[in-house]
N, C-alpha and C positions, 0 to 999 in steps of 0.2 A: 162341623163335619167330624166325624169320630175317625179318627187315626189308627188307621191299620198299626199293630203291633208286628215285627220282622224279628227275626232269628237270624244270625250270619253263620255259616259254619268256615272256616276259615279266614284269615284276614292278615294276607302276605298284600301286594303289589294291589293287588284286582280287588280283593273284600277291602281291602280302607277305601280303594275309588266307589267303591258299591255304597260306602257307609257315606262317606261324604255327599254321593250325589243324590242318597236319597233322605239325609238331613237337610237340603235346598228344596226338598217339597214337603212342605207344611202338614200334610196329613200320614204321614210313614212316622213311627218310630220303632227303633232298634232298642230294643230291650235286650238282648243279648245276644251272646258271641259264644262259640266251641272251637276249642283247638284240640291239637291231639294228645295232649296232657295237661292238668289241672294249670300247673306253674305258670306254663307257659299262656292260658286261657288268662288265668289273672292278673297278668303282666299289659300284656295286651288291653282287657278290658279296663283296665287303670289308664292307660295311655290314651283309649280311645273314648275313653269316658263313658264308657257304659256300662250300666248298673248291675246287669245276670252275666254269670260266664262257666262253662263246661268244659272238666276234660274228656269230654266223649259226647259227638254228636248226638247220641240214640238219647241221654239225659235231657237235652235240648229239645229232641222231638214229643218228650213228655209234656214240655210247661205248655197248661192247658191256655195261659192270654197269646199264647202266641200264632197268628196268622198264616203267616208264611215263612220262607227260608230261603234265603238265598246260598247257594252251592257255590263258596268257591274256592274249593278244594284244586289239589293237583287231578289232571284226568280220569289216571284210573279209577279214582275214588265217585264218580259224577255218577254213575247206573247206581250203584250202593247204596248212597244217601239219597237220591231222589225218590227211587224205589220207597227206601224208609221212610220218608217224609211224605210222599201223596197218601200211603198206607198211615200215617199218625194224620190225615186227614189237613194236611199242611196244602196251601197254594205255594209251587216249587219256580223259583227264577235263576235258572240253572248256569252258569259260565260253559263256555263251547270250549274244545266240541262235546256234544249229549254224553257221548260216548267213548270208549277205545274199541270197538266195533259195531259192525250193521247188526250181530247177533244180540247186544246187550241194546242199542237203539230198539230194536225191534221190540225186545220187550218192554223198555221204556214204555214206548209209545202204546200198546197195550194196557198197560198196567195204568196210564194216563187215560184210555179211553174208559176204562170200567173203571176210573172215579168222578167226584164230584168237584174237586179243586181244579183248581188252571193252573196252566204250565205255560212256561214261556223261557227262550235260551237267549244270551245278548248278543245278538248280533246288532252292535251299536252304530253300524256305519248306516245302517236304514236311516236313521233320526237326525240327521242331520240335515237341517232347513233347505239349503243346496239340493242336497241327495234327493227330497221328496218334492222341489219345484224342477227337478230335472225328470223323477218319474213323470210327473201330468203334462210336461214337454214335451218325452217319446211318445207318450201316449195321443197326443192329440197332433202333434206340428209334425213330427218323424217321417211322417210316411211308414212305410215296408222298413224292418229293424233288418240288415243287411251284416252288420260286423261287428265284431265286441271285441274290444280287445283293453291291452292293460298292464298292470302288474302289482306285485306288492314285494318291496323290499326294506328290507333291517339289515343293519349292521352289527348291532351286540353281539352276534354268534361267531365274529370275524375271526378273531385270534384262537392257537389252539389251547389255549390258558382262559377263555371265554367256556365258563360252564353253570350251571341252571339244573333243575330239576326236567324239565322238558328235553333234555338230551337224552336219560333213560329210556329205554322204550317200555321198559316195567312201570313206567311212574306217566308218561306221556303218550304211551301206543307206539303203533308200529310205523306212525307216521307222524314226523316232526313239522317240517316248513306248511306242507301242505295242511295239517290239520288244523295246525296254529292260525297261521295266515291265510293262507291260500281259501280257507272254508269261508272268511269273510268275505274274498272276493267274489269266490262261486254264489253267496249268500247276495251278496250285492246286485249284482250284475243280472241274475235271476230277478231278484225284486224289483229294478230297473224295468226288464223287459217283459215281466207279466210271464213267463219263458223257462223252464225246465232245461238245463245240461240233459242232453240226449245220450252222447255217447264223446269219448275223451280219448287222446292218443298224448301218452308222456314221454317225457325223459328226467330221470330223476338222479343227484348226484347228491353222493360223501363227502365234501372237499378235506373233513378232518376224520379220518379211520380211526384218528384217535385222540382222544383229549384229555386235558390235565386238570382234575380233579381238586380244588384244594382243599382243606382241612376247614370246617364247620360250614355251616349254612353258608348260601352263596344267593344273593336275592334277584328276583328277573330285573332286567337290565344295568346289574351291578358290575364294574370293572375290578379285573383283579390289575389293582396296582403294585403290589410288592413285588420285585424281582426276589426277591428270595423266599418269597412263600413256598410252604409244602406242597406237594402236588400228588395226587394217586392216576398214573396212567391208565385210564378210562376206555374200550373199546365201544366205538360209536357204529350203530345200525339204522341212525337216521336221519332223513338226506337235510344236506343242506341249503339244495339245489332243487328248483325243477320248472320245467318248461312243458307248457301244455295246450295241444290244439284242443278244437274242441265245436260243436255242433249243439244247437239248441233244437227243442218240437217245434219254432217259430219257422225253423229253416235257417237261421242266422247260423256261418260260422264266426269262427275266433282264435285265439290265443292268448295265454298270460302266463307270466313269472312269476315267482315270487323265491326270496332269497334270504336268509337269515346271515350272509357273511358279504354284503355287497357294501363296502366305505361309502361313508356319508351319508346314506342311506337310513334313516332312522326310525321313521314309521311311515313311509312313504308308498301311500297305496294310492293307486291312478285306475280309473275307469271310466275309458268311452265307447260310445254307442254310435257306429255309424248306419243313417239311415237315408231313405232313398229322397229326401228330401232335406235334412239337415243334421250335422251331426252335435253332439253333447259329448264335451268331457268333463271331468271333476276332480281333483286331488286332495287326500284328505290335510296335505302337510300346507296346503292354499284353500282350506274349507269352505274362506268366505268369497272365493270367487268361481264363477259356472260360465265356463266356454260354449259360446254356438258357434257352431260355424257352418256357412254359406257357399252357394257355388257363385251365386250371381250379383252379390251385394258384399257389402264390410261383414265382419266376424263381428259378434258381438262380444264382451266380456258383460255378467251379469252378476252384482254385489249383492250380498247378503244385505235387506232393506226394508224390516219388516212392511216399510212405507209403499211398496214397489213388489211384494209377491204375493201368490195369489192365498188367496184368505182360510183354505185349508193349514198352509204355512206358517203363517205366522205364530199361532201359536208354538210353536216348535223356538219361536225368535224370545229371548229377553231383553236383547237391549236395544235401542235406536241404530240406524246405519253409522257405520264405521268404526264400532265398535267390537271386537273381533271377539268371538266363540268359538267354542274347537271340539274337542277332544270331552271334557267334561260334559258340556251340553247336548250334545249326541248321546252320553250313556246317561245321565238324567233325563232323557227326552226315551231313552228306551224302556227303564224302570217306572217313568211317570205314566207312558201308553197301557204298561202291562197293569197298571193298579188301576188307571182309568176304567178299565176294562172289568178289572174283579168289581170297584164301587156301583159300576150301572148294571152288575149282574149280566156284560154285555155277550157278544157272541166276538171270538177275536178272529174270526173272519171277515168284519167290520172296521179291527186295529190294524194297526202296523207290524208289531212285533211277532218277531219269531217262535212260534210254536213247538213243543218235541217234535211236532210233524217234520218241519222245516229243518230242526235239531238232525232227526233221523234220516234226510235227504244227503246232506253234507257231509256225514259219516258214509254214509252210500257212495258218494260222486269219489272221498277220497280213497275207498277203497277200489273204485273200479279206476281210479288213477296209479292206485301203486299196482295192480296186476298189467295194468297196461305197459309200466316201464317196465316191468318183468319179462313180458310174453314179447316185448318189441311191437305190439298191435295196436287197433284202434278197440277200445271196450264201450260196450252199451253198458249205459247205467242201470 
């Protein structure tokens, strides 16, 4: 099989998890990496062990073996280089969210339909073997999808000495928890139920107006331990908090949280589907197990078993039951569908992964989320 050639631009937290899980599939190789100065490019690609490296993506977009690019830059930067890269005739696998608005999605997704490469954003919680023997669950055994509900909470942003590039709203948007997190739930829970966010009513909270800055790079979910570190008091504009009803085209309503300062709380995202015949939940911090539950008989618990699900799934499975996969296996399982897809020439309305389409929905849903906590209303999407 000939090996797609990859580009990375970026490679903090998210581009090394990109680079690793796509060295676990045999036909991807990463030939090279862009940072945003040479130094720092060559330092990096020393470490990470690969062979080309650039201090400026647009040099990166030149080298003619290269295929694709994966974007995993900070926010603002996501419309910039994707733009650049479907235009140098690159296939783009972009980190979410698309965009820092529905204005720059918009063109995104434009600028993706008058080319000839594919696009695709991670929304990695799709690909997890659970997640897709619980969509053909609703879909067949549910009955009427009645409720959704849920949450997604982290605790990294707890303390006000907890800081990150995603706290700016110059570097992350105008919308922190929500876009961060919350976009994969909305991404979720849609894919779940075949079902579109209709319209949204929030409440959204700062619990830190202000934060303590300190002195050099600070990496995503790194703690500042020194009490005596420097700090530059920081004025924050985005929330840390927010709680959201909400209404699907299916008729289903809902609700969900999500939280960037809740203890204990670590990457803890929950989504169930109550429906008029049996409900499904899922947690991604317990991946390998899928609750049904009953009115009239025992609740089920249902393990991850490649042996025991249904045969569109497994694939998605690497190891024998009891074996536990998590977190990597879902974003190799996201990156693998989207390359599937380029090699069969296929149509990814066929795939699983998420599209700039899907990209430029979620920038949509969380902008009609933040006018809503504004206006004190219910907003159409």
């Amino acid at each position: 099989m000939k090996k797609i050639k990859v580009g990375i631009i970026g490679s903090g937290f998210i581009g090394e998890a990109h680079i690793e899980a796509m060295r676990r599939l045999n036909f991807i190789e990463v030939i090279a990496l862009a940072e945003n100065d040479v130094a720092l490019a060559k330092k990096r690609a020393e470490e990470l062990n690969i062979p080309g490296y650039y201090g400026d993506y647009k040099e990166l977009l030149k080298n003619e073996e290269i295929d694709a690019i994966h974007n995993c830059t900070p926010n603002f930067l996501h419309c910039e280089i994707n733009i650049a890269a479907m235009k140098a005739n690159k296939n783009v696998f972009s980190e979410k969210p698309l965009a820092v608005s529905y204005k720059q999605a918009k063109e995104l997704t434009q600028v993706a339909e008058d080319s000839d490469v594919y696009n695709g954003v991670n929304f990695n919680y799709r690909h997890y073997p659970l997640v897709k023997e619980m969509k053909n669950k609703i879909k067949n055994e549910a009955g009427n999808i009645n409720i959704v509900q849920g949450y997604y909470l982290q605790d990294w942003l707890l303390y006000d000495t907890d800081y990150n590039w995603r706290v700016n709203s110059e570097a992350g948007g105008e919308s922190r928890a929500i876009a961060d997190i919350g976009s994969h739930w909305c991404d979720l829970v849609q894919f779940l139920t075949d079902s579109k966010i209709k319209k949204v009513f929030s409440n959204l909270k700062i619990i830190h107006p202000y934060r303590k800055k300190p002195a050099g790079e600070n990496k995503t979910f790194e703690k500042n331990k020194s009490k005596e570190a420097k700090f530059d008091k920081i004025s924050v504009n985005t929330e840390d908090y927010g709680s959201v009803l909400l209404e699907l085209e299916n008729g289903a309503v809902g609700n969900f949280t999500v939280s960037q300062v809740s203890a204990g709380h670590k990457n803890d995202l929950f989504v169930e589907i109550n429906g008029s015949e049996n409900t499904y939940s899922w947690s991604q911090e317990n991946a390998n197990q899928l609750f049904i539950g009953h009115r009239d008989k025992a609740n089920e618990i249902l393990l991850k078993d490649p042996g025991i699900l249904s045969e569109k799934v497994k694939k998605d499975c690497y190891y024998p039951g009891g074996h536990i996969e998590g977190w990597s296996e879902g974003l190799k399982n996201s990156i693998k569908d989207f390359y599937n897809c380029i090699l069969a020439a296929g149509d990814p309305a066929d795939y699983d992964f998420a599209t700039f389409a899907d990209g430029a929905l979620e920038v949509k849903i969380t902008e009609a989320i933040l006018k809503s906590s504004r206006e004190e209303k219910w907003v159409e999407v």
